[in-house]
N, CA, C and O of each residue as an XYZ file, in Angstrom:
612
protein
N     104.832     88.686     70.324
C     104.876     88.622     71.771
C     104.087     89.763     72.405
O     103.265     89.499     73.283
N     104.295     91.021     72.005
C     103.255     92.100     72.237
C     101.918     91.549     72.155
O     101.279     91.238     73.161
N     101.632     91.465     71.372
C      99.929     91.060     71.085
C      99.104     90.393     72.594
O      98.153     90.733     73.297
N     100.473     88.859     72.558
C     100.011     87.906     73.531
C     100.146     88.558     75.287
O      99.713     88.176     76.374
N     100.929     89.636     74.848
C     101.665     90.182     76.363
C      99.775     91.156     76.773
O      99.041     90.915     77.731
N      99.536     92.211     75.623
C      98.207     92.682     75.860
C      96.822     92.136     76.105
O      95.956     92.531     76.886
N      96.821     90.924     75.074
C      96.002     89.982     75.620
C      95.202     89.513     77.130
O      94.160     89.559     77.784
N      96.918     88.934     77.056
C      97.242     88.682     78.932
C      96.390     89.896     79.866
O      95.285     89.821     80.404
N      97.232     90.859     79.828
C      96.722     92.157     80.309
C      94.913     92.365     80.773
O      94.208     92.575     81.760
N      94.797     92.085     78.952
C      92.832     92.463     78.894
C      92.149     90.925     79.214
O      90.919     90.972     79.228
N      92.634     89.794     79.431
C      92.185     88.669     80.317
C      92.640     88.997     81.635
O      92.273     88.077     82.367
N      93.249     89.842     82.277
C      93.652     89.977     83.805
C      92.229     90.607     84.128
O      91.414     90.095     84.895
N      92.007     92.088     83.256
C      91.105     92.650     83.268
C      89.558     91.859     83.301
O      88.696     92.171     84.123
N      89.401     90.958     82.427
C      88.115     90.330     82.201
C      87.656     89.623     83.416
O      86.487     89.682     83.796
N      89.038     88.620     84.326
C      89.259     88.036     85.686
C      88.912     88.606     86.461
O      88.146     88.068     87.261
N      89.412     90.459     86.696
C      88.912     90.866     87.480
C      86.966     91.249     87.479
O      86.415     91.169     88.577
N      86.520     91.445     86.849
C      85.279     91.854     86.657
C      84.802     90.751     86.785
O      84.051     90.611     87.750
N      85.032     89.601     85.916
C      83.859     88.863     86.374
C      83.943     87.985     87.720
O      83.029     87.462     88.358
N      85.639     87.991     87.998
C      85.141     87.545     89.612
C      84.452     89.050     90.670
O      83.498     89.087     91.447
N      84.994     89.643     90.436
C      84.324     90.574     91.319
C      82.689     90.558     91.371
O      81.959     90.601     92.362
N      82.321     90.474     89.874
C      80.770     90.192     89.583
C      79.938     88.930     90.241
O      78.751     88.896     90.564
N      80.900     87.951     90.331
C      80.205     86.764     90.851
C      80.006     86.753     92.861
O      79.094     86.236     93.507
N      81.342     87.594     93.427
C      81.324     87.518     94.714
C      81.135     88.821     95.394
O      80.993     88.816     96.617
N      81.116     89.995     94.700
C      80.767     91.706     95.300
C      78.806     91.419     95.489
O      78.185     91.147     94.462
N      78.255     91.493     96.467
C      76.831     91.925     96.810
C      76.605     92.638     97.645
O      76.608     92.331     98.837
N      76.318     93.943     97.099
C      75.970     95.135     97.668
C      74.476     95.076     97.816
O      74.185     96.131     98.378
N      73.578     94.512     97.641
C      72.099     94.356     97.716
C      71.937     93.466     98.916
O      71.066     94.131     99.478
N      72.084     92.727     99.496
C      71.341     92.021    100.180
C      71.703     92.960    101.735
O      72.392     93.923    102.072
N      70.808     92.034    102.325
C      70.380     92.696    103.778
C      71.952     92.835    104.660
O      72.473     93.879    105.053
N      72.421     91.567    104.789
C      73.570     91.274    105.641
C      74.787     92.798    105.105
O      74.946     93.625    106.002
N      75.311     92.996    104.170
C      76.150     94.190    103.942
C      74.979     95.541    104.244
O      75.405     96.127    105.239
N      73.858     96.130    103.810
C      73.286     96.420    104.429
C      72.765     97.116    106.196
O      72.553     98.219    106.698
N      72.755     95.592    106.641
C      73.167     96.038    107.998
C      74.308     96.170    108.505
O      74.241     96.188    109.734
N      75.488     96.285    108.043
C      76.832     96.568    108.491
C      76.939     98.015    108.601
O      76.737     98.835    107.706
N      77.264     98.219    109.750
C      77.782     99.531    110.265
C      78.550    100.391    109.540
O      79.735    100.069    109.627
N      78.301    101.703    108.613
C      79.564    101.674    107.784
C      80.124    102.878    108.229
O      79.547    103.820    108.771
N      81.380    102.742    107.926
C      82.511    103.631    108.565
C      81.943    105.362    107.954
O      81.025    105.428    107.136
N      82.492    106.375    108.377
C      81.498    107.604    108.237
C      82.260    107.980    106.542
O      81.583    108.323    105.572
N      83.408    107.850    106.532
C      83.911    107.887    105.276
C      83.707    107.235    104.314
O      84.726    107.140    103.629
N      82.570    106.548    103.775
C      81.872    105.402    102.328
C      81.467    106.692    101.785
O      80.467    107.348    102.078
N      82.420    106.967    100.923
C      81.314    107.260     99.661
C      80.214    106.747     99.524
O      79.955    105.603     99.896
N      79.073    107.849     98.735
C      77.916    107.354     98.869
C      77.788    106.358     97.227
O      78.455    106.661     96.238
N      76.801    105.181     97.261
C      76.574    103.839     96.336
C      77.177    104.582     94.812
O      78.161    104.173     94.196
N      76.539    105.447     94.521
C      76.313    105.927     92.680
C      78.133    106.382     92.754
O      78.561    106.571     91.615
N      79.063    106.550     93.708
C      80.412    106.851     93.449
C      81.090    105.540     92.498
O      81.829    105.698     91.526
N      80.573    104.076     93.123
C      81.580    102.872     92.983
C      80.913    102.532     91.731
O      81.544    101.714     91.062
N      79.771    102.947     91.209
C      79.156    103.044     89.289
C      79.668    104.027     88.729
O      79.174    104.329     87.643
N      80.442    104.592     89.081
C      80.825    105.452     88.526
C      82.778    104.847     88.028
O      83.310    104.581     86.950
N      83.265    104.861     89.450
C      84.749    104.591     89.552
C      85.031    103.156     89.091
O      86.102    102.982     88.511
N      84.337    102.254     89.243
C      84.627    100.934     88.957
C      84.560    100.741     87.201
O      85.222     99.786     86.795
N      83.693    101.704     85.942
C      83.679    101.344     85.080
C      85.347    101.798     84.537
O      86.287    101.244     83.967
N      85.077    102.939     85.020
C      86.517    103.580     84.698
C      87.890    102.987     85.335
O      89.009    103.031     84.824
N      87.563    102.494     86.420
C      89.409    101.461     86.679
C      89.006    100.653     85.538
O      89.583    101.059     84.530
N      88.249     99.678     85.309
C      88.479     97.997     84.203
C      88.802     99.075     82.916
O      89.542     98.537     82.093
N      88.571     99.918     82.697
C      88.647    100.272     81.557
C      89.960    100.829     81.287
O      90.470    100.879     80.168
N      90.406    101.183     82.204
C      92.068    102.375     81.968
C      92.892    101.047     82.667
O      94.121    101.090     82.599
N      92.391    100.116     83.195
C      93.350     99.128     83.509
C      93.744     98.369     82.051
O      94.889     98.224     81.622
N      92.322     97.862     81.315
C      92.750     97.359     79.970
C      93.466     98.166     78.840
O      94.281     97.803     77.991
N      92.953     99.262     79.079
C      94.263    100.723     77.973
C      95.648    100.052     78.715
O      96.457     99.259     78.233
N      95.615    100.595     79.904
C      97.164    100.224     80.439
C      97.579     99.134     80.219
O      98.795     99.247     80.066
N      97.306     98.215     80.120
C      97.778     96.630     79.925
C      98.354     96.720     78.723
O      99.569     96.619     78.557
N      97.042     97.025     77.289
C      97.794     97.369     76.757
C      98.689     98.054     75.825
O      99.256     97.607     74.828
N      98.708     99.224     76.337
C     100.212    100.774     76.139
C     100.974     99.941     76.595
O     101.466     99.409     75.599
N     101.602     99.250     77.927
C     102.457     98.887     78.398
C     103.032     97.957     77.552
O     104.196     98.128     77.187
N     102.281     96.828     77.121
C     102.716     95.594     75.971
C     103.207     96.107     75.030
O     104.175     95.477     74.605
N     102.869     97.359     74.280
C     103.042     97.994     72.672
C     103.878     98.732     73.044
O     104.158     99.445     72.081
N     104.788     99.148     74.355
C     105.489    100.327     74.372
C     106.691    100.067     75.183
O     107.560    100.822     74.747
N     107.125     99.410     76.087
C     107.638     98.804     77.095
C     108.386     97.502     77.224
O     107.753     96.548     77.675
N     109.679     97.330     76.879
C     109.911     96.158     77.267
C     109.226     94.566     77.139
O     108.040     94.423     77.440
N     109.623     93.994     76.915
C     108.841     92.558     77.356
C     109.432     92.433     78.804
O     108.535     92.054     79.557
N     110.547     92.604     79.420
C     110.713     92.224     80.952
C     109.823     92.942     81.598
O     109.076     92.529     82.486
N     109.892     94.126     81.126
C     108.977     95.944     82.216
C     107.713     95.134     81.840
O     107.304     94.567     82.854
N     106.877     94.845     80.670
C     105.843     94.261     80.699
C     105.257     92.872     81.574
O     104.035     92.818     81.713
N     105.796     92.149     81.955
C     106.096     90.980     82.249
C     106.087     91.684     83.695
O     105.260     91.123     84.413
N     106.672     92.612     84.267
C     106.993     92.849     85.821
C     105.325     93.304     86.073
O     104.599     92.884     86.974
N     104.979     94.255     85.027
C     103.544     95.326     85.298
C     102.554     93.981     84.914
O     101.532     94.089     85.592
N     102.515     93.050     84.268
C     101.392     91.954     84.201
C     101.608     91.227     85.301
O     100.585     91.039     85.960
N     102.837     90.634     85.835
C     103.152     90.049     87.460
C     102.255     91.019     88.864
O     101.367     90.585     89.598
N     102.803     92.235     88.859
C     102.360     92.762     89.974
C     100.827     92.762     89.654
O     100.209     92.234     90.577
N      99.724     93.349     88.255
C      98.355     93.278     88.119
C      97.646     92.088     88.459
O      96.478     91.988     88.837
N      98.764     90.922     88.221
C      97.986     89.770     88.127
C      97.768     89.525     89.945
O      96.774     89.156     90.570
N      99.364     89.965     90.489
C      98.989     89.808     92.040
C      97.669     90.368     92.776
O      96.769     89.770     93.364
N      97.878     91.685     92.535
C      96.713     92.661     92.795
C      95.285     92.297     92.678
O      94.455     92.515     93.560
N      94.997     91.623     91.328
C      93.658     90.663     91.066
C      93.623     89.813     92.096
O      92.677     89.851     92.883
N      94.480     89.069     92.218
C      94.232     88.031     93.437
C      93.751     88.758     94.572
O      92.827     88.512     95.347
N      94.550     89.683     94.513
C      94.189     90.081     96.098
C      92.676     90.954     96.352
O      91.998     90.997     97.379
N      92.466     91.533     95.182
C      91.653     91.966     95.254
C      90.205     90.921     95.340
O      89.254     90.977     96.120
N      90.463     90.064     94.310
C      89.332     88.851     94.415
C      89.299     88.263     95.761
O      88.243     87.766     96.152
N      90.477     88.266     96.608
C      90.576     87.123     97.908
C      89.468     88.407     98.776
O      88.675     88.017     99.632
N      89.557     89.722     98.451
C      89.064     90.558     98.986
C      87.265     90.552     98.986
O      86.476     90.545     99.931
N      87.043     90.559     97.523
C      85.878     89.974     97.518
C      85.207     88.581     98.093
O      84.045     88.387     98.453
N      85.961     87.973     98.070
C      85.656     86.258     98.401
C      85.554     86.327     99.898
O      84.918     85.588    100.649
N      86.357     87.433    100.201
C      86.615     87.508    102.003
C      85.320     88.245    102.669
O      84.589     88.078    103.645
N      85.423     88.923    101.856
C      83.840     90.089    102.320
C      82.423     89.478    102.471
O      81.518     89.417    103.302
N      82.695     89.097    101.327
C      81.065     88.660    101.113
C      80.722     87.048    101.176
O      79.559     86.754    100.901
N      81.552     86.066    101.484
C      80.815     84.874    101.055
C      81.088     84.345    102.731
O      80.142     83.946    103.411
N      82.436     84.403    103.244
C      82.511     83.925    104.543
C      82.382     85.153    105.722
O      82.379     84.908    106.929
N      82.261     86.738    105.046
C      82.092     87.857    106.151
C      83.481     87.961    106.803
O      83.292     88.241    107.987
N      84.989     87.842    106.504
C      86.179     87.842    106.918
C      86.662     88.854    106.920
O      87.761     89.010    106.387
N      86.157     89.630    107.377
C      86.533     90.933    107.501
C      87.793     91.699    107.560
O      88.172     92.615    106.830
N      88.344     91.166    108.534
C      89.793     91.413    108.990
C      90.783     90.904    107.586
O      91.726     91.581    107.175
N      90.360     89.614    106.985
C      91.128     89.240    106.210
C      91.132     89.610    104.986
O      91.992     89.307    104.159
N      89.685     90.628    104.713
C      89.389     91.208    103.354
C      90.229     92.349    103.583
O      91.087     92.448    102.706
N      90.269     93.074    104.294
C      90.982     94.651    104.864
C      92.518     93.984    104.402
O      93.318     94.710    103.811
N      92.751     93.006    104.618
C      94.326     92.761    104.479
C      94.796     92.213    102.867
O      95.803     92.154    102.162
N      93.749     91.963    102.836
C      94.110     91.481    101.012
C      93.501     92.887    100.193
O      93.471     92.821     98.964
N      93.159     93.782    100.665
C      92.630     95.038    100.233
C      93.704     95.986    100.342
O      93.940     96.885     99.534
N      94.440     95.685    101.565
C      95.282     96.671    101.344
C      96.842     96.227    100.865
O      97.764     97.016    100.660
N      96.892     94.734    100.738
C      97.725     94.143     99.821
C      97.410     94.456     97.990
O      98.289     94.079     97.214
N      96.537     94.928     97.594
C      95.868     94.952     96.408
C      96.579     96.635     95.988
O      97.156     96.899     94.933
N      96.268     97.827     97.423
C      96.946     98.831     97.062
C      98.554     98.682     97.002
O      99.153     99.114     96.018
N      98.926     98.349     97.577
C     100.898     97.832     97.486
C     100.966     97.831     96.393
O     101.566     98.630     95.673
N     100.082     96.518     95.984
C     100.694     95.930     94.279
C     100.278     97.153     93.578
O     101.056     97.002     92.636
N      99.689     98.200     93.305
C      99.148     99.016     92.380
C     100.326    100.028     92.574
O     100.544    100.585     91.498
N     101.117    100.439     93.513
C     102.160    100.854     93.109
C     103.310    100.537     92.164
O     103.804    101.424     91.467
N     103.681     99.451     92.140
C     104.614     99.420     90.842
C     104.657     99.482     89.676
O     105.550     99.620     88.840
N     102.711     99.273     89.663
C     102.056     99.006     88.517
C     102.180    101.129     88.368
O     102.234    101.704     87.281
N     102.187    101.446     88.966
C     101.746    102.890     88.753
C     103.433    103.748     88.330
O     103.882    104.595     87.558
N     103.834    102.923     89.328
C     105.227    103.506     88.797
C     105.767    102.874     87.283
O     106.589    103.468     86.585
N     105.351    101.990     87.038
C     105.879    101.637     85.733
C     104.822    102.065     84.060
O     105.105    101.878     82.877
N     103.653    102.648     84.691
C     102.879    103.219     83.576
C     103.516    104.785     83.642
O     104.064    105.306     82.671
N     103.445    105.063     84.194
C     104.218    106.364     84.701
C     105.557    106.890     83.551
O     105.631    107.956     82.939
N     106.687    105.519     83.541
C     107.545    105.099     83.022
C     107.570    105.362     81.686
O     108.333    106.062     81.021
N     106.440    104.570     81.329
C     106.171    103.777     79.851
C     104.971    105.083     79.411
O     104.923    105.223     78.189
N     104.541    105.512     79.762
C     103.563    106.571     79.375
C     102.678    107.646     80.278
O     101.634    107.478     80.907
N     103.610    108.958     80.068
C     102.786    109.947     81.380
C     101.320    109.630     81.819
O     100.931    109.326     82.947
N     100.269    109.833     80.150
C      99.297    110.283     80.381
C      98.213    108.531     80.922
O      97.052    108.399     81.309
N      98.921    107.890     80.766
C      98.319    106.970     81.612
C      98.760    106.343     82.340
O      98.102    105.347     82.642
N     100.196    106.566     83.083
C     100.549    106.807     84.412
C      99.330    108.041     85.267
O      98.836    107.875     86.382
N      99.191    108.743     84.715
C      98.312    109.587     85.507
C      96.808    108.833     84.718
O      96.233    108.084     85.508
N      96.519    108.875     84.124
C      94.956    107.815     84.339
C      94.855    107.456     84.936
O      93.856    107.657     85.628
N      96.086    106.294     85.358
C      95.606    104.786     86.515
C      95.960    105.556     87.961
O      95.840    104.892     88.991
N      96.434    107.078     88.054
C      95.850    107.462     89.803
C      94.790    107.556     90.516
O      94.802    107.561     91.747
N      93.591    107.656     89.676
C      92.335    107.404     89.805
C      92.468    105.718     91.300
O      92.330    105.543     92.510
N      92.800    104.957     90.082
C      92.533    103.483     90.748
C      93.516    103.119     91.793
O      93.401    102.203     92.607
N      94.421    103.889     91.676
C      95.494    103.523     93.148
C      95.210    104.608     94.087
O      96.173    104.898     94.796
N      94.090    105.318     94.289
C      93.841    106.664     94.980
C      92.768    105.618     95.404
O      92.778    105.380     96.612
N      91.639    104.793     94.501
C      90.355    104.304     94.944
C      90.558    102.768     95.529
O      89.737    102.058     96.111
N      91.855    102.517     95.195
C      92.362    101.185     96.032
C      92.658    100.892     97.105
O      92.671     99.912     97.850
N      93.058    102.559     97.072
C      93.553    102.975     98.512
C      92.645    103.236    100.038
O      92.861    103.192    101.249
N      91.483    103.534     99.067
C      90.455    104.145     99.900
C      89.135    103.005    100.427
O      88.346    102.811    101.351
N      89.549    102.484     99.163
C      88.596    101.176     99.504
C      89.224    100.333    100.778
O      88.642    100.116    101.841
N      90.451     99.943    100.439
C      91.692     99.003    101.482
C      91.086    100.108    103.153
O      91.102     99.453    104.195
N      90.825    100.959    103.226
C      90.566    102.004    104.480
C      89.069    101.846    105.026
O      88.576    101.979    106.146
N      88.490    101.468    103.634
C      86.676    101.553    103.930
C      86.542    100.218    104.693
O      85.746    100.030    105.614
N      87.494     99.230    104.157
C      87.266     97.846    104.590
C      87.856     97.571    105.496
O      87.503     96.450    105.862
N      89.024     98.199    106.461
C      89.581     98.275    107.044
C      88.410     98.741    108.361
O      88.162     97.982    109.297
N      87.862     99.943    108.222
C      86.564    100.213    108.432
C      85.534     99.522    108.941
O      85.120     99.536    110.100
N      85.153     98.937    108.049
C      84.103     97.659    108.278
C      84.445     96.859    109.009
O      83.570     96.453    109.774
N      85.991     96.185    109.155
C      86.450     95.518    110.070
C      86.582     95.637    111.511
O      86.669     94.700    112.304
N      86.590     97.159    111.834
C      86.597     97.630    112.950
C      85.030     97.461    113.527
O      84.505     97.138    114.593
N      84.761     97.717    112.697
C      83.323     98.831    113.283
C      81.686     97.074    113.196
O      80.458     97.160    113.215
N      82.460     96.036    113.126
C      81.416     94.978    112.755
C      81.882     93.753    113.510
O      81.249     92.700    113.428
């Protein structure tokens, strides 16, 4: 059951990347000309931070499976799997229909869910309870940038 529980985990992970890959465009003109809030980190930050969340998200997935409960596992794959959604509805919102308002809200639904997830790595293992603050610090900030964009477009 472990195995299939980590699995799960590093397919949540794979979901997230490659939807993000198919609907995130930072190149074209239209994001581009969007007004951006004075607080964006500058481009070479999100090549930097984005390899490192998929990556300490798939460690975490799975430490949590090999160390934790099958229910505690099962709660931390529930809330990740929410968070993906939201985060993808985030992408899907941004970039394909320009929904601004509604990406900011599934963005900052995406940070919510990364709390329990944070409190329960935390739980199950200090040192990557503190890894994954990175990604609930940059979830956080992103949910603000887009929040941002929403205002300001």
């Amino acid at each position: 059951m472990k195995t299939i529980l980590a699995a799960t985990g590093i397919g949540l992970v794979f979901v997230y990347v490659v939807g993000s890959g198919l609907w995130v465009n930072t190149g074209d003109n239209w994001y581009r000309n969007l007004n951006q809030p004075p607080w964006q980190p500058p481009d070479f930050i999100f090549g930097i931070i984005w390899p490192y969340n998929f990556i300490i998200l798939g460690i975490a997935a799975v430490t949590i499976a090999q160390r934790a409960t099958t229910t505690t596992t099962l709660i931390y794959l529930s809330f990740f799997a929410l968070s993906v959604a939201c985060a993808l509805t985030w992408a899907f919102q941004f970039y394909r229909p320009h929904n601004l308002s509604l990406a900011s809200m599934a963005l900052a639904a995406t940070a919510v869910l990364t709390i329990p997830m944070l409190i329960i790595a935390l739980r199950t293992s200090i040192p990557i309870g503190i890894a994954l603050v990175p990604y609930q610090i940059w979830v956080a900030t992103a949910a603000s940038i887009s929040y941002g964009y929403s205002k300001l477009n």
